[in-house]
N, CA and C of each residue as an Amber inpcrd file, in Angstrom:
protein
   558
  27.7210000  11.1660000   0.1900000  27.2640000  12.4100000   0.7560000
  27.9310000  12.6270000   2.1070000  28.0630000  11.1520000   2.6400000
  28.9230000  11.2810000   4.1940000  30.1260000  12.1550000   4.0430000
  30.9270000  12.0910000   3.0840000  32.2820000  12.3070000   2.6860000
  32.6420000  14.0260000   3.0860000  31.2810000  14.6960000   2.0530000
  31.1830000  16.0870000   1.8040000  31.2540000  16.1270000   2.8050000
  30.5350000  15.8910000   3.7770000  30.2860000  16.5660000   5.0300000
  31.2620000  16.2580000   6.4050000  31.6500000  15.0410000   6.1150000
  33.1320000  15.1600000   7.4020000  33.8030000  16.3290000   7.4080000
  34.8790000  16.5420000   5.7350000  35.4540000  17.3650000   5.6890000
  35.1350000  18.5020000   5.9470000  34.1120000  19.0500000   6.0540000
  33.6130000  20.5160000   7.2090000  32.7930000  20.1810000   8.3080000
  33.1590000  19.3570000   8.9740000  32.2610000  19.4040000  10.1490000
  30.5240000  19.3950000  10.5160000  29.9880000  19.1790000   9.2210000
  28.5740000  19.7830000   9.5950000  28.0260000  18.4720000  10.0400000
  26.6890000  18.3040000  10.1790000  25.3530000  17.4700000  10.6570000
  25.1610000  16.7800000   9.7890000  25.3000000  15.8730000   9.8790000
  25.2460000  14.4330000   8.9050000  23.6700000  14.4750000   8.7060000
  23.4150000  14.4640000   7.7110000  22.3790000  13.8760000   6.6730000
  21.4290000  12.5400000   7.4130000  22.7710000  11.2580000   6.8400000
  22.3450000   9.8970000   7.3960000  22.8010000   9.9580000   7.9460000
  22.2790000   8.6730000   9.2870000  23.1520000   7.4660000  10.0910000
  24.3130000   7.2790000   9.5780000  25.5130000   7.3670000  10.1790000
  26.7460000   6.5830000   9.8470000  26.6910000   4.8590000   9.8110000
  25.5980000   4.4950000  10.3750000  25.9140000   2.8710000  10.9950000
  25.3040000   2.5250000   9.4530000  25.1520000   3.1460000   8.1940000
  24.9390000   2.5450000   6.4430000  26.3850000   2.5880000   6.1060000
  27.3150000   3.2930000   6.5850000  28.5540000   3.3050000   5.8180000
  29.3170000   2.2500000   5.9790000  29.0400000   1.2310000   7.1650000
  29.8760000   0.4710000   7.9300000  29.1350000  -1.1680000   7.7230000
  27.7520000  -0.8090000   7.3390000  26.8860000  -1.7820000   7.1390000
  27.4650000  -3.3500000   5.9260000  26.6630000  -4.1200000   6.0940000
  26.6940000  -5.0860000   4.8760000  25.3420000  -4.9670000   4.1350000
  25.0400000  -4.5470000   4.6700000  23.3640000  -4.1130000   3.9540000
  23.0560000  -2.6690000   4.0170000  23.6700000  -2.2490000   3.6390000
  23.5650000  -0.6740000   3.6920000  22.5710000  -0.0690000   3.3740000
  22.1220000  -0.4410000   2.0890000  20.1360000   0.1770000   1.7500000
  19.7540000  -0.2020000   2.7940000  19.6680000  -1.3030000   3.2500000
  19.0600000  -1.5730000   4.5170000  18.6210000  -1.0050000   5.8430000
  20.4560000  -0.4460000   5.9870000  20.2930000   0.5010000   7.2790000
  20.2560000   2.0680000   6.7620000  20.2090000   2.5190000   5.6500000
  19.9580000   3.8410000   5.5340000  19.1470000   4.4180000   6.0710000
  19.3390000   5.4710000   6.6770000  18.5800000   6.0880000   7.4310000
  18.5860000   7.8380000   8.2140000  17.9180000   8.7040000   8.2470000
  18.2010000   9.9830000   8.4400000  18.2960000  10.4000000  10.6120000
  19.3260000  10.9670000   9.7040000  19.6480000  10.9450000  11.6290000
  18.5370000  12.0150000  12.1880000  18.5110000  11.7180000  13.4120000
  17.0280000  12.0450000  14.1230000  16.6330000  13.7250000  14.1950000
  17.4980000  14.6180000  14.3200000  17.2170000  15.8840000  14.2960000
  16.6990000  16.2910000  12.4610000  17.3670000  16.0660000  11.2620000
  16.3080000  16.4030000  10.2370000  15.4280000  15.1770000  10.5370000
  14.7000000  13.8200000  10.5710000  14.0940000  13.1270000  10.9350000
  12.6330000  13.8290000  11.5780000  13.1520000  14.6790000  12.2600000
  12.3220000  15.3320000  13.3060000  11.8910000  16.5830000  12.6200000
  12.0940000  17.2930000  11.9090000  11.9630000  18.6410000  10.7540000
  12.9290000  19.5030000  10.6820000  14.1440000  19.3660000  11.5670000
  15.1280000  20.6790000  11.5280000  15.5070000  20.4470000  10.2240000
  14.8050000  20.4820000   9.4950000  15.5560000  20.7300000   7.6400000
  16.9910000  21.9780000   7.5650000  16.5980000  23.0100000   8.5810000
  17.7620000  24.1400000   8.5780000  18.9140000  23.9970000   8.7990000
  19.3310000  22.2520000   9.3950000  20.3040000  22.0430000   9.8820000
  20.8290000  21.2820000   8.8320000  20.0970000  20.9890000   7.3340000
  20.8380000  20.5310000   6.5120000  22.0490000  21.1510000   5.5960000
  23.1480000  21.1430000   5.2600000  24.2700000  22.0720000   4.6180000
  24.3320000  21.6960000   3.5420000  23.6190000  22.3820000   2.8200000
  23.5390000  22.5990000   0.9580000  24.5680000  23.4680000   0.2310000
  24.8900000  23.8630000   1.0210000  25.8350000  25.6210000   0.1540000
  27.6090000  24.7940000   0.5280000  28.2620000  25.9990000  -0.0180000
  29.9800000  25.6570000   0.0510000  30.4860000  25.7370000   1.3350000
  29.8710000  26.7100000   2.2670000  30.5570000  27.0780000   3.4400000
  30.3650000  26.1810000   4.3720000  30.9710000  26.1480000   5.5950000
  30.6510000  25.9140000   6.8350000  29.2420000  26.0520000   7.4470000
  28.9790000  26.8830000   7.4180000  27.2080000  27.1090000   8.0360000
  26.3810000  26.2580000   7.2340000  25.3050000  26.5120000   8.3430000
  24.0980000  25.9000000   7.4120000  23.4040000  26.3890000   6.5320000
  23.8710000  27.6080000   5.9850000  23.0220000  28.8170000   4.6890000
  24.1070000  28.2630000   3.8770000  23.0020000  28.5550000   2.5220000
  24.3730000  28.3350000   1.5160000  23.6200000  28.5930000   0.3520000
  24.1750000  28.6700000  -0.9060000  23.2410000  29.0020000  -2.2470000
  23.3000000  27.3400000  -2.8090000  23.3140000  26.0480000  -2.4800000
  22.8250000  25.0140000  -2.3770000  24.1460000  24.0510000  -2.9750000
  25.0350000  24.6660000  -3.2900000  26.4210000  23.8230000  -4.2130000
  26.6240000  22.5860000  -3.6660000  26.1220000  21.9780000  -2.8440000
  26.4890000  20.8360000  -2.0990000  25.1740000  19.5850000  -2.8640000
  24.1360000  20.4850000  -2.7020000  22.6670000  19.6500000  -3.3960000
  22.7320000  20.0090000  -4.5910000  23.7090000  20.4700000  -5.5130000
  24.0220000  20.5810000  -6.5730000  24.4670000  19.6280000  -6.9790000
  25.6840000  19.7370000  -6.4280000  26.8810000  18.2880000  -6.2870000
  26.1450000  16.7210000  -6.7110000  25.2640000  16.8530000  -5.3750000
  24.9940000  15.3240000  -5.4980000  23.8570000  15.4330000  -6.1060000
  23.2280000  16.2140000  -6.8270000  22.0700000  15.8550000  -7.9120000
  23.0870000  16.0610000  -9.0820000  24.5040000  16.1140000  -9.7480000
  25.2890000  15.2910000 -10.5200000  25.4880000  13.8980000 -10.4450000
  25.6560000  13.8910000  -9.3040000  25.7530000  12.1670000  -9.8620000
  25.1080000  11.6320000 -10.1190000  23.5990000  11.9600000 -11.0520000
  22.4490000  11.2270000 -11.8160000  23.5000000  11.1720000 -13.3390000
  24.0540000  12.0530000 -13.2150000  24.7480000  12.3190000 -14.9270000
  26.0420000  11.7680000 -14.7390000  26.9050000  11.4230000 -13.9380000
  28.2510000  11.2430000 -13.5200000  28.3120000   9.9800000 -13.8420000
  29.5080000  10.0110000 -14.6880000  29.8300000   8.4710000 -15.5410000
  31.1470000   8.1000000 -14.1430000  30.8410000   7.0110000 -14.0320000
  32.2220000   6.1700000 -13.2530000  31.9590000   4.2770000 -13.3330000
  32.7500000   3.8680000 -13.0490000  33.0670000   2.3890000 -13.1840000
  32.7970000   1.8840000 -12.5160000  31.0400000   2.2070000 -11.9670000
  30.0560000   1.5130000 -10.9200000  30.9880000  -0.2110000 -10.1550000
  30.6650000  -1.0280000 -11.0850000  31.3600000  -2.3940000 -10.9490000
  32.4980000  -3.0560000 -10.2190000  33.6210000  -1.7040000 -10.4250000
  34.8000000  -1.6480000  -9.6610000  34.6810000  -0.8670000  -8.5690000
  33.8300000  -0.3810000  -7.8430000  33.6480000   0.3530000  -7.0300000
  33.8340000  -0.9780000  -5.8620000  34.3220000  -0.9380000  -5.1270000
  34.6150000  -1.5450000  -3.3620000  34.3270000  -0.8610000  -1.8510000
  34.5770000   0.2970000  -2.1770000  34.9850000   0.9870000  -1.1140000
  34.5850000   2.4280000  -1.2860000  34.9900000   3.2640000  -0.0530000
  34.3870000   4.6240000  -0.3630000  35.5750000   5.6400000  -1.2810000
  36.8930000   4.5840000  -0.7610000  38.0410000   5.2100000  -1.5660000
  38.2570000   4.9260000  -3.1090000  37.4220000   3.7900000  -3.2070000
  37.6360000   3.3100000  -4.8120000  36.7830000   4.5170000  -5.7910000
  35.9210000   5.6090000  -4.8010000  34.7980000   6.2220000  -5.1280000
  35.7620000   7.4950000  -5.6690000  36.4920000   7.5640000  -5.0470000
  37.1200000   8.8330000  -5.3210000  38.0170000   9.0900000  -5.8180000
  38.8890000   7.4480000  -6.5950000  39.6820000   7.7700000  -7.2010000
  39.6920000   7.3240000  -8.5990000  40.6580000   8.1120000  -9.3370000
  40.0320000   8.7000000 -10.9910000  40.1080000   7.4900000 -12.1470000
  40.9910000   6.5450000 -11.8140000  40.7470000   5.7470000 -12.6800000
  39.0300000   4.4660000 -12.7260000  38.2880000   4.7110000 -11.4940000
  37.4370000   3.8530000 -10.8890000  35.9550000   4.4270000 -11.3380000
  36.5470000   5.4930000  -9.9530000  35.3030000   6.7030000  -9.9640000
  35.4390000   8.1410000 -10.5820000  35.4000000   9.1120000  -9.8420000
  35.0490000  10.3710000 -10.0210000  36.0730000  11.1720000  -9.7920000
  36.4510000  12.5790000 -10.4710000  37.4550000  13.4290000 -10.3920000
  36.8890000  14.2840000  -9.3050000  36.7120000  13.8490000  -7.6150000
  36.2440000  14.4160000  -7.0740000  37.1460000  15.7780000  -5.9500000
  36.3200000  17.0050000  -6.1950000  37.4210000  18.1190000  -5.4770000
  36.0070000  18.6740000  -4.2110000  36.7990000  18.3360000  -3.1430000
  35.4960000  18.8290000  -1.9600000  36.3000000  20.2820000  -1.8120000
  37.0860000  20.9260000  -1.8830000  37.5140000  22.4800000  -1.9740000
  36.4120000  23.3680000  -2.6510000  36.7120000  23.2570000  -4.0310000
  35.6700000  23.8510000  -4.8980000  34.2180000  23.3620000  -4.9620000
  33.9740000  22.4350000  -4.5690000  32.9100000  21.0990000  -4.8470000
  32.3090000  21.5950000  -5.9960000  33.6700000  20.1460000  -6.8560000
  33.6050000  20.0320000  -8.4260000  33.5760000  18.4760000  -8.2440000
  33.0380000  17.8460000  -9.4360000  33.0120000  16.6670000  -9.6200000
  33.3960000  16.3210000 -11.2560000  34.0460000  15.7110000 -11.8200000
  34.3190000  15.0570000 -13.0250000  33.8420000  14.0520000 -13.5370000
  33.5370000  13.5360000 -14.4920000  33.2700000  12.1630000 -14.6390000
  34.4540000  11.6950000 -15.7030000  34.0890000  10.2500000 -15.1630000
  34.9920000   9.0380000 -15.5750000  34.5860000   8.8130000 -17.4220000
  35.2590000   9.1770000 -17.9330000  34.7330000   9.1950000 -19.6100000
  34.8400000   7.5860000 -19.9370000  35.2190000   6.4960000 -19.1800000
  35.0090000   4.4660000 -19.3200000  33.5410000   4.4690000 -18.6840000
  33.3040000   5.5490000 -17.7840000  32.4290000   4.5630000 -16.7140000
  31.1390000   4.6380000 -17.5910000  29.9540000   4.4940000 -16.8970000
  28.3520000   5.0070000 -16.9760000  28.1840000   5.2950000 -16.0820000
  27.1760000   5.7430000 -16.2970000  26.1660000   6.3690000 -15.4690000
  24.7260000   5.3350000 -14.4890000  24.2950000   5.7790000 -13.1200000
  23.9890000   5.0740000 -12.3530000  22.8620000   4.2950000 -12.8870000
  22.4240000   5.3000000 -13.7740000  21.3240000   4.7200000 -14.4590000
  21.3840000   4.0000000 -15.4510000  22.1310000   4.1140000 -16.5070000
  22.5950000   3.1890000 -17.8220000  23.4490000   2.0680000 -16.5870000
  24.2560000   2.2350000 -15.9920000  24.4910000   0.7940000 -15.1730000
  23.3800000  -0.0280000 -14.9930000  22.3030000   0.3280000 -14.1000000
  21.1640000  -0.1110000 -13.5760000  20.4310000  -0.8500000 -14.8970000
  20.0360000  -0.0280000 -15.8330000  19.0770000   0.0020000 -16.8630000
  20.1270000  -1.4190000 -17.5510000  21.4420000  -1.5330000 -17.8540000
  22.0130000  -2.1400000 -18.5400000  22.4460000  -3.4860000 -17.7860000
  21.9730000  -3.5920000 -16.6260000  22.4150000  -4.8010000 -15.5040000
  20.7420000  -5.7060000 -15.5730000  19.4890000  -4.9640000 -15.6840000
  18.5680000  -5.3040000 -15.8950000  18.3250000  -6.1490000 -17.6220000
  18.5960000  -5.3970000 -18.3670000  18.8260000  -5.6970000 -19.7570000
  19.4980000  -7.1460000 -19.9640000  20.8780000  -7.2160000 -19.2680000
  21.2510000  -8.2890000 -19.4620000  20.5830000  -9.8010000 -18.7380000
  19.9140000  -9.6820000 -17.9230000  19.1320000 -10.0230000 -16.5600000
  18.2760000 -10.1540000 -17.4540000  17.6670000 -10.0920000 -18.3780000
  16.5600000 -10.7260000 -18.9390000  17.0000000 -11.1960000 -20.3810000
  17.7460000 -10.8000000 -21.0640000  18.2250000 -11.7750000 -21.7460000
  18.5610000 -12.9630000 -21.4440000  19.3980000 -12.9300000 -20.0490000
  20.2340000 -14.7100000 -19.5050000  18.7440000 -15.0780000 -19.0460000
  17.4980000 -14.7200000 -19.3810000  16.2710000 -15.3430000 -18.8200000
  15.9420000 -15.8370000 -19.6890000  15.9870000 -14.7630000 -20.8350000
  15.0900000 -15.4050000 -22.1480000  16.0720000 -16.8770000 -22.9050000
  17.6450000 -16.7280000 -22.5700000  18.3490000 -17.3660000 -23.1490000
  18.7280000 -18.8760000 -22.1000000  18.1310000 -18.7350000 -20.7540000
  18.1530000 -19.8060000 -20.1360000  16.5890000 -20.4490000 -20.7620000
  15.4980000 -19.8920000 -20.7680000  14.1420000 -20.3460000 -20.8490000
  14.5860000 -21.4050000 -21.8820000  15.4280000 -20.4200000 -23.3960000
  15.4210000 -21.0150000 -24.8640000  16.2220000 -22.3300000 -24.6920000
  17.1940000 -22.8630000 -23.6910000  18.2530000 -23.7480000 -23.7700000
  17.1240000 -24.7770000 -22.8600000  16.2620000 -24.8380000 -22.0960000
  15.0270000 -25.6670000 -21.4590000  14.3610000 -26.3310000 -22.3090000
  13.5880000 -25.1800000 -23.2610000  13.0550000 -25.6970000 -23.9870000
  14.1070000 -26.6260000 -25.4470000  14.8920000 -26.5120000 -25.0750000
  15.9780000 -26.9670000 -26.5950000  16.3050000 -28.5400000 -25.8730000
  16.0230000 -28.6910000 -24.4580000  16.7180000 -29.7520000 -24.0520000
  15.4130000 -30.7040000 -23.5940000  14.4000000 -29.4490000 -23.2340000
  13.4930000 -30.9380000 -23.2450000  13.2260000 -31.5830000 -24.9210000
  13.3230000 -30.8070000 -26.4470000  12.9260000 -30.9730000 -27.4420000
  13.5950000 -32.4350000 -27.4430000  15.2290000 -31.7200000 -27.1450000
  16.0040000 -32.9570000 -26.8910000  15.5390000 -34.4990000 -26.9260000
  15.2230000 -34.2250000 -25.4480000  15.1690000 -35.4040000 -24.2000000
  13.3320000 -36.1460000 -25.3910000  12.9120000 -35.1620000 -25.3510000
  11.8960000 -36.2250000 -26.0310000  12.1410000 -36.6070000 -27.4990000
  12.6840000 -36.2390000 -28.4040000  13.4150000 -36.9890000 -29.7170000
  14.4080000 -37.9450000 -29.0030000  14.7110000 -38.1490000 -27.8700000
  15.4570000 -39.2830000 -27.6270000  15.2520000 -40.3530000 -26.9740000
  13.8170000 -40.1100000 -26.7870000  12.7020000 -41.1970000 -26.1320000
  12.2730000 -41.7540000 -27.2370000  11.6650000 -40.6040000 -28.0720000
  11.1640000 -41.6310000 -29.2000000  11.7980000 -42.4870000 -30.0870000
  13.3960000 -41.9860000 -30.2040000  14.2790000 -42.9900000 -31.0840000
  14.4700000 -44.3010000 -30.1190000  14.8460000 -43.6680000 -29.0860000
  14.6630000 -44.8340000 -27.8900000  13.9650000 -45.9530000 -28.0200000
  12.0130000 -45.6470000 -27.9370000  10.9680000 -46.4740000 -28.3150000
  10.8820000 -46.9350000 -29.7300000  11.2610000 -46.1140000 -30.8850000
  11.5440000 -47.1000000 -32.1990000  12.9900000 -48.3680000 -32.2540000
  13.6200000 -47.9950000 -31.3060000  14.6650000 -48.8800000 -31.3690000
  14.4730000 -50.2890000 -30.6330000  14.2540000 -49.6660000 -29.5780000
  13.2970000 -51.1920000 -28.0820000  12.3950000 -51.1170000 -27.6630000
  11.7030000 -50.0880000 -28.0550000  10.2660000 -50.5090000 -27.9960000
   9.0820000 -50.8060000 -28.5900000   7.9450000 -50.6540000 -28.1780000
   6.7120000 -51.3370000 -28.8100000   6.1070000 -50.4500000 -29.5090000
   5.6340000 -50.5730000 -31.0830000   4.8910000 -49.8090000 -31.4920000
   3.2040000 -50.4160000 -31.6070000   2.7190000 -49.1380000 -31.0850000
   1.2860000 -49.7340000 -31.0410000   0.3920000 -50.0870000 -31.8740000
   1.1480000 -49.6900000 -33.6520000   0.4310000 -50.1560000 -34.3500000
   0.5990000 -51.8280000 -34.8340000   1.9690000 -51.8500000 -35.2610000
   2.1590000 -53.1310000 -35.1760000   1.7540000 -54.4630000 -34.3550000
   1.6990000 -53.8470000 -32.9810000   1.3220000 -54.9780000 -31.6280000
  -0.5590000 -54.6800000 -32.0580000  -0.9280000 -53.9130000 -32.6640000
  -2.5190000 -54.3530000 -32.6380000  -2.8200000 -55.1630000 -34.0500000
  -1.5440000 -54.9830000 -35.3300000  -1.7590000 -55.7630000 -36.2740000
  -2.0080000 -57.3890000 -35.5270000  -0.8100000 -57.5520000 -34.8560000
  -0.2050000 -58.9440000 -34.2020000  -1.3240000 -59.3290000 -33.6490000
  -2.0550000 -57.9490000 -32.6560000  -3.2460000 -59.2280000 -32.1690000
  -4.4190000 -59.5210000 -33.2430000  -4.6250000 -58.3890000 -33.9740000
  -5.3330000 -59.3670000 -34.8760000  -5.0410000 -60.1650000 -35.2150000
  -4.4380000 -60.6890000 -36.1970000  -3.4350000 -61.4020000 -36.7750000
  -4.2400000 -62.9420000 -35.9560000  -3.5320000 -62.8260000 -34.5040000
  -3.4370000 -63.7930000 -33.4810000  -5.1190000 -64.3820000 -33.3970000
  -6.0260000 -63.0610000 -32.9480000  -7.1020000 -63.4120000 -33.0180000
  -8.2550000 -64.0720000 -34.0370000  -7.8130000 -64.0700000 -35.4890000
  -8.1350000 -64.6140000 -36.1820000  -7.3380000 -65.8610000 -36.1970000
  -6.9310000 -66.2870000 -36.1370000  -6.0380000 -67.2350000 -35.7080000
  -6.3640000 -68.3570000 -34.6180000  -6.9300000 -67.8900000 -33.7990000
  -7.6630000 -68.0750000 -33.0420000  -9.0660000 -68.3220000 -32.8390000
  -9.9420000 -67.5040000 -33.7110000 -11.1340000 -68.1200000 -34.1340000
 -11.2990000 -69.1840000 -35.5380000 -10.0350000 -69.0980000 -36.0920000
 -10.2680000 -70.2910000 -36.7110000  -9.6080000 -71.7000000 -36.3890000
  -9.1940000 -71.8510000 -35.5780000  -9.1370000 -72.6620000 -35.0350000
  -9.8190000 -73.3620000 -33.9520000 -10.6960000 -72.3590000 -33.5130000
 -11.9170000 -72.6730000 -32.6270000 -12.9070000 -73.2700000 -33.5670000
 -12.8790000 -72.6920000 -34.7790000 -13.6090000 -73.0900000 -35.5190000
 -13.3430000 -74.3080000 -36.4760000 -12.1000000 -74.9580000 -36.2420000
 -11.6790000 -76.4130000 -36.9340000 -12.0960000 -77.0250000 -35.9690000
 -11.6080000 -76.8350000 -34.6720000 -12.1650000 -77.6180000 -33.4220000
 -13.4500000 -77.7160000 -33.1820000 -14.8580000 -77.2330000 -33.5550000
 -16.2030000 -77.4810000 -33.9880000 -16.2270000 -77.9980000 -34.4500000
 -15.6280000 -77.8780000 -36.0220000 -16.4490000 -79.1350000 -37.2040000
 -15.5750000 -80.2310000 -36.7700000 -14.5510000 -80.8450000 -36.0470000
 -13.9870000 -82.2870000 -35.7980000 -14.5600000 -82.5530000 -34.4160000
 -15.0600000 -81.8280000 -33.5850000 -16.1320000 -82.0170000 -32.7770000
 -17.5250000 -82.5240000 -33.0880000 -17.9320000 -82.2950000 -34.2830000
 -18.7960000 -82.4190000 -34.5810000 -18.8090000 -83.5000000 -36.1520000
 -17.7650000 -83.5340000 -36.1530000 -17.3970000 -85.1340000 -37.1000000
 -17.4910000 -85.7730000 -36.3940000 -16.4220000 -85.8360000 -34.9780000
 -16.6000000 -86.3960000 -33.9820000 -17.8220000 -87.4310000 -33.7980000
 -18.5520000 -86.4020000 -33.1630000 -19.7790000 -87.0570000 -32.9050000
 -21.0230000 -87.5060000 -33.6560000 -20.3690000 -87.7400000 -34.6740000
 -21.7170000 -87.7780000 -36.0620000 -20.9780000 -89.3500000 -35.9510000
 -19.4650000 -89.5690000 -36.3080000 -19.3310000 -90.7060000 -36.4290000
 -20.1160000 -91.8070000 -34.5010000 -19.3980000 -91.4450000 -33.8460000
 -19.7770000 -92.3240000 -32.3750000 -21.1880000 -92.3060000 -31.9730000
 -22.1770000 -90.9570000 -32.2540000 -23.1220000 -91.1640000 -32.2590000
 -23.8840000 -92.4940000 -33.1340000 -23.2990000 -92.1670000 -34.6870000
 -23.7250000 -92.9520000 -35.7730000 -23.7720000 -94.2170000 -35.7090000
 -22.6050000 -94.0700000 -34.8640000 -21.9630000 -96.0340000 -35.3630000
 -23.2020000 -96.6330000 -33.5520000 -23.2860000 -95.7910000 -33.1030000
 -23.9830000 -96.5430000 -31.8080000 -25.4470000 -97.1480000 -31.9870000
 -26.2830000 -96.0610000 -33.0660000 -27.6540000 -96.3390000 -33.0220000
 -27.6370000 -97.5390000 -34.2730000 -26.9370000 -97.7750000 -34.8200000
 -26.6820000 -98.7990000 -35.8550000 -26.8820000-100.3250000 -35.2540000
């Protein structure tokens, strides 16, 4: 919008200090006389003055529809020239569009789109790698490690094993002492 308006001299809209910016949304901003309400001092029309039948707020309510090659855009000059941007004529104030480019909105709408696919398609590769990581624990643990059913066969196993042998060690305890008792009271 800065552009239109150098080339005739009128009252800038915005601040210049967005054109020069690194954060330009940032510093956008309306310079202090419309700021303040002189709306009359805004230049909508073709001419020089500030009356006009609005061709200027025409202009730039096209570029909702104006196809250009958003992406390759750099600069304010990349804006204006035809293989990038726009077939732009500030004489007549005509504007063309770029029949490669899109539009600000199918850019936008289509930068979002992809922006949640690489979400849904990062989420899907997380979940694919923890599936991974745990089928490779468990081959892991069937290979070197312990299964818990087996190690509770074993202690049974052990523990019977164990009570019967506690239980041989009674009755020769108790042979034991049948004989030494026996042979004493004799």
């Amino acid at each position: 919008m800065m552009v239109l308006m150098k080339k005739v001299k009128l009252l800038a809209t915005f601040d210049a200090i967005a054109e020069t910016s690194d954060v330009a949304a940032k510093d956008l901003k309306l310079v202090d006389d419309i700021k303040n309400g002189k709306l009359d001092k805004i230049n909508a029309g073709k001419t020089g003055s500030y009356s006009g039948n609005g061709e200027r707020a025409l202009l730039v309510g096209q570029l909702r529809n104006t196809r250009f090659n958003i992406a390759e855009l750099k600069s304010r000059d990349d804006f204006k020239s035809k293989d990038k941007g726009v077939n732009l004529d500030l004489v007549n104030l005509k504007m063309t569009s770029n029949a490669s480019g899109s539009t600000i909105e199918g850019y936008y709408k289509g930068t979002i789109s992809e922006l949640g696919v690489s979400n849904q398609e990062a989420k899907r590769m997380v979940k694919n790698q923890e599936n991974l990581v745990d089928q490779l624990v468990i081959r892991r643990e069937s290979v070197s490690g312990v299964s818990i059913d087996e190690e509770m066969t074993n202690m049974l196993q052990f523990q019977r094993a164990y009570e019967a042998n506690a239980k041989m060690i009674s009755v020769i305890d108790q042979l034991l002492d049948v004989v030494v008792n026996g042979l004493l009271r004799r």
